[in-house]
N, C-alpha and C positions, 0 to 999 in steps of 0.2 A: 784444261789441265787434265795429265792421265791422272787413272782413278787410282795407280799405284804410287802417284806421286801424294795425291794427296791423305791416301792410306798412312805411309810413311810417315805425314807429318801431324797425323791424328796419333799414330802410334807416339812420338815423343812426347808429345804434349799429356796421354796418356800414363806416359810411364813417371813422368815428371810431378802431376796431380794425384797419380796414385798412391805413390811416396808418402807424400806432403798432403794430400786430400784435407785431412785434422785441422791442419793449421790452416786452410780458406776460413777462416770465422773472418765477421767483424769485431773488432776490437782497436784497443790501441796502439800505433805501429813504434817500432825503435828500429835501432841502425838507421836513421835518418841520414848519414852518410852516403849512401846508397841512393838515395836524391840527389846529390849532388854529380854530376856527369860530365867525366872529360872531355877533352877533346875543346879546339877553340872552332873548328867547325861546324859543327851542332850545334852551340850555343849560338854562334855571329849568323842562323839561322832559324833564331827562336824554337830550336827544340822541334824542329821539324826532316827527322832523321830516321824516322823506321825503316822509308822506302828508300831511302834514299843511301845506308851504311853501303860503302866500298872499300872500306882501309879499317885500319884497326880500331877504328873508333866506333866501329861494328860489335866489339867487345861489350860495349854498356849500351849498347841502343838494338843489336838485333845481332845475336852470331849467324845468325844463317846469311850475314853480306860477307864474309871470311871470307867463304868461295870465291869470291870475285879478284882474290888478291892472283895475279898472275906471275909476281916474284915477292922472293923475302920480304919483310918490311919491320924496321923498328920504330917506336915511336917514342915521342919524351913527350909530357905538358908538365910546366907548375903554373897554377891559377891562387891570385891573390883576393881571397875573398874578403868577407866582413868581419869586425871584431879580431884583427889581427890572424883571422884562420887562413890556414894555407890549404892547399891539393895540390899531389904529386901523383902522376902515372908514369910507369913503363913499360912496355909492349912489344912483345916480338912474334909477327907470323911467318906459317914456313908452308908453302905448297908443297903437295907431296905427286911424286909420281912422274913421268917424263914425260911421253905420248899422250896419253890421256890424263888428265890431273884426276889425283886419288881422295881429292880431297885437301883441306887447309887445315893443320893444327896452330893453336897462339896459345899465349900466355901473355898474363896481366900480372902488373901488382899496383895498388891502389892505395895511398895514405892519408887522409885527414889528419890535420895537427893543428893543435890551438898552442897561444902562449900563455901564459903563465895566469893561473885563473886563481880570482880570492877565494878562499875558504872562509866560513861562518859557523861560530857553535849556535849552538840551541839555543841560545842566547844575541845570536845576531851579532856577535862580537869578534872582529878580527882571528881567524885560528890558522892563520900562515897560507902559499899559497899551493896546488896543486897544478899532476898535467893531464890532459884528456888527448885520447888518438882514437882513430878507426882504421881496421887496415881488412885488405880484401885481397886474399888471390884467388888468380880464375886461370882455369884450362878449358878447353873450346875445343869444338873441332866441328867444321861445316864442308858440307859437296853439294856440288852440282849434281843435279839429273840430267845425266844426257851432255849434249854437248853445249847446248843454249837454253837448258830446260830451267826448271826452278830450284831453288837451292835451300837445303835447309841444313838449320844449326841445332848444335846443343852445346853448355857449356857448364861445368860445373865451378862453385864460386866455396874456399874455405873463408869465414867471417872470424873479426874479432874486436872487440870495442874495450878500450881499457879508460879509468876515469880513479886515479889517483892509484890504490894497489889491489882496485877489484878487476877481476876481468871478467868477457864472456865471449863464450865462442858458440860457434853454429855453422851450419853448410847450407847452400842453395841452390837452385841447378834454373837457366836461363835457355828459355828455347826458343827457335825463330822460324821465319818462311819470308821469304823474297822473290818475286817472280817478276821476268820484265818482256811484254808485248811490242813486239817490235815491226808485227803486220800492219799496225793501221797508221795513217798520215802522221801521228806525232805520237816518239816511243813515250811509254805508262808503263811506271813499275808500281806495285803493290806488295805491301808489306806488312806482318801481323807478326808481336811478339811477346812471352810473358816472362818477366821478369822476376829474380827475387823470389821463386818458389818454393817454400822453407820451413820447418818448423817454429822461426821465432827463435827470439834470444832471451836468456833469463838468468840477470843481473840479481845476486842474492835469493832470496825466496819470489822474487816477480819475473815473471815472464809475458813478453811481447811479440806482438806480429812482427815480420817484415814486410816492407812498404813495396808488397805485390801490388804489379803494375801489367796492366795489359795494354797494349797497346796496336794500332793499326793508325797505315801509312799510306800517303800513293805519291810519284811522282812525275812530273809531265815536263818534255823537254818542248817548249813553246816554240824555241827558235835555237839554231845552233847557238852553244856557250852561254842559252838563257835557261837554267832549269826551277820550275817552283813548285815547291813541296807543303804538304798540309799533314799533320799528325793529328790524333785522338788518342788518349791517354786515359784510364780509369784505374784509381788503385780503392779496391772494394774495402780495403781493410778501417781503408779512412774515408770513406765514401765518397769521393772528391772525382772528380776530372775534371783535365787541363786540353786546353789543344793548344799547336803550333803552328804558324804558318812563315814558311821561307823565302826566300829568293835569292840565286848563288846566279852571277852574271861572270864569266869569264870572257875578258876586256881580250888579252890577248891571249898566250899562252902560259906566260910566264905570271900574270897577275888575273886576279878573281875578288869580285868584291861579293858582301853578301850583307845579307837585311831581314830582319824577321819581327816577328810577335810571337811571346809564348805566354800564356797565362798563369803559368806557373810559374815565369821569373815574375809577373807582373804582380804575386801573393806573396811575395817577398816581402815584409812588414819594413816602413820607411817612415819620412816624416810624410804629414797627412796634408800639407799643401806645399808651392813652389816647382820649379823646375822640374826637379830630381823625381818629385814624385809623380807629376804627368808624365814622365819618361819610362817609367815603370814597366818590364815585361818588353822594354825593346831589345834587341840585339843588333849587332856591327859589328863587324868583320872583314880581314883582306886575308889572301892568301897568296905568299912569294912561290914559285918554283923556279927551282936552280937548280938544271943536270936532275938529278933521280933525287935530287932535295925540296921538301914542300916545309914552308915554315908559315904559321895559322896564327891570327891574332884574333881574337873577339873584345869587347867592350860591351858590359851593361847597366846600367844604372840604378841607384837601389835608393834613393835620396839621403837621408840622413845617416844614413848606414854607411856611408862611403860607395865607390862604386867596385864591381867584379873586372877582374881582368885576365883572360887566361894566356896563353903562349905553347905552342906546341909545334913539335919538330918530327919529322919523319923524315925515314929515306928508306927507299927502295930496291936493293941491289942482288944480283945473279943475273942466271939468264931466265928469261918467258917462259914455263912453264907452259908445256901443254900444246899439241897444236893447233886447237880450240881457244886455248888465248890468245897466240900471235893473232888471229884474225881479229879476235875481241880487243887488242892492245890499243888502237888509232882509237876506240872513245872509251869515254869512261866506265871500266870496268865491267858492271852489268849492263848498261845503255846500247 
């Protein structure tokens, strides 16, 4: 790797820490929404996505895969989670530049919503009921070095958590690095990103962390249309780490099945024996493409909790940016 390259991506992560430095404490985190992560291809791959982000779904998992997008792209998911809660995304990126791409800017907006939740006095006694949301928007913007070099991201994130007629707000900024080796017998991307870099949010007179999260990725294409991905995840705040492991097999063109483990759905609280519960922290997944349309399904199961279901829709349309994409266009993205 040049040493300007990785100068650069010391420089963000720098600028991003130095901000926010204060708020690295240990403590305890809020906006746990921010845990929760679009996208039904990352999930239907156990959370095994840093190296591996190429579409918008690079937004919550690593912006510096932005760069990879070689034309516009928008994308939609809603995910039916537990306890009647819902998640909604919507996504639009845009290559910049003609001959040489200048770079990908996107935009996000992200919503949690629950239904209709009981209220209780001090008394433990019926007091009507209330509504709780989270909402996130993000702007990004990630380049390539060079023509096949490595790519890094930045993206900044406005928060806000509302929970009957309190609110709070807050900002974060989300940085990345994705590089992919294409010299030796089977292409290896690698990928490192930190999430959620923030001051914390502070609801009345308490203030909390955000659920920073570091994370590093790599992924190995085994065999053509067999790629499998492994992630490491640490969020210091809450002392925890998770990892993921993938496997995304594209059957034909048009269809892509995928399988994973992530240990972080698998912490998902459920019931404590049966079925539902030895299934815990699995994911599955298929993915249709139709013409410049990819539509993503994942499934996972949470036992007693009912199970997660997400659905997500993109399509990709202009022309190829770049003439360093056309050649990159025949595989996937950064590969």
């Amino acid at each position: 790797m040049k040493r300007h390259t990785m100068a650069g991506f010391l420089t963000i992560v720098a600028l991003g820490l130095g901000v926010w430095g204060p708020a690295l404490l240990f403590g305890a985190e809020t906006a746990a929404f921010l845990k929760v992560s679009p996208g039904a291809r990352p999930i239907g791959m156990g959370e095994a996505f840093t190296a591996v982000a190429d579409d918008l779904n690079a937004l919550a998992w690593n912006p510096a895969g932005l760069a990879a997008l070689d034309r516009k792209e928008a994308a939609f998911m809603h995910a039916e989670l537990f306890a009647d809660t819902r998640y909604d995304f919507i996504g639009y990126g845009h290559p910049l530049g003609g001959y040489r791409s200048l770079g990908t800017v996107a935009l996000g907006l992200s919503r949690l919503s629950q239904g209709a939740i009981q209220g209780r006095d001090e008394n433990r006694r019926p007091s009507g009921s209330f509504q709780a949301s989270d909402t996130a928007f993000q702007v990004a913007f990630s380049r390539r070095i060079g023509v096949s070099g490595p790519m890094l991201g930045i993206s900044g994130k406005y928060l806000e958590s509302a929970i009957a007629d309190v609110r709070a707000r807050t900002g974060a900024v989300d940085v990345g690095f994705l590089h992919s080796f294409r010299g030796g017998p089977l292409p290896l991307s690698l990928g490192v990103s930190a999430l959620n870099v923030g001051p914390g949010m502070r609801f009345l007179d308490r203030r909390e962390d955000l659920p920073l999260t570091l994370s590093v990725g790599a992924g190995l294409r085994l065999f053509p249309g067999v790629l499998v991905a492994v992630d490491a995840r640490h969020r210091p705040n809450a002392a925890k780490s998770t990892f993921g492991v993938g496997l995304e097999y594209t059957m034909v063109s048009a269809l892509t099945l995928r399988a994973g483990y992530g240990s972080g759905l698998a912490s998902v609280k459920g019931d404590s024996a049966g079925v539902g519960s030895s299934l815990r922290g699995l994911g599955a997944g298929l993915g249709l493409r139709l013409g410049r349309a990819q539509l993503d399904y994942s499934f996972t199961p949470a036992g007693e909790l009912g199970n997660s279901q997400r659905i997500s829709l993109s399509m990709r349309f202009g022309a190829v940016t770049g003439a360093p994409a056309r050649r990159l266009q025949k595989s996937a993205a950064h590969w």
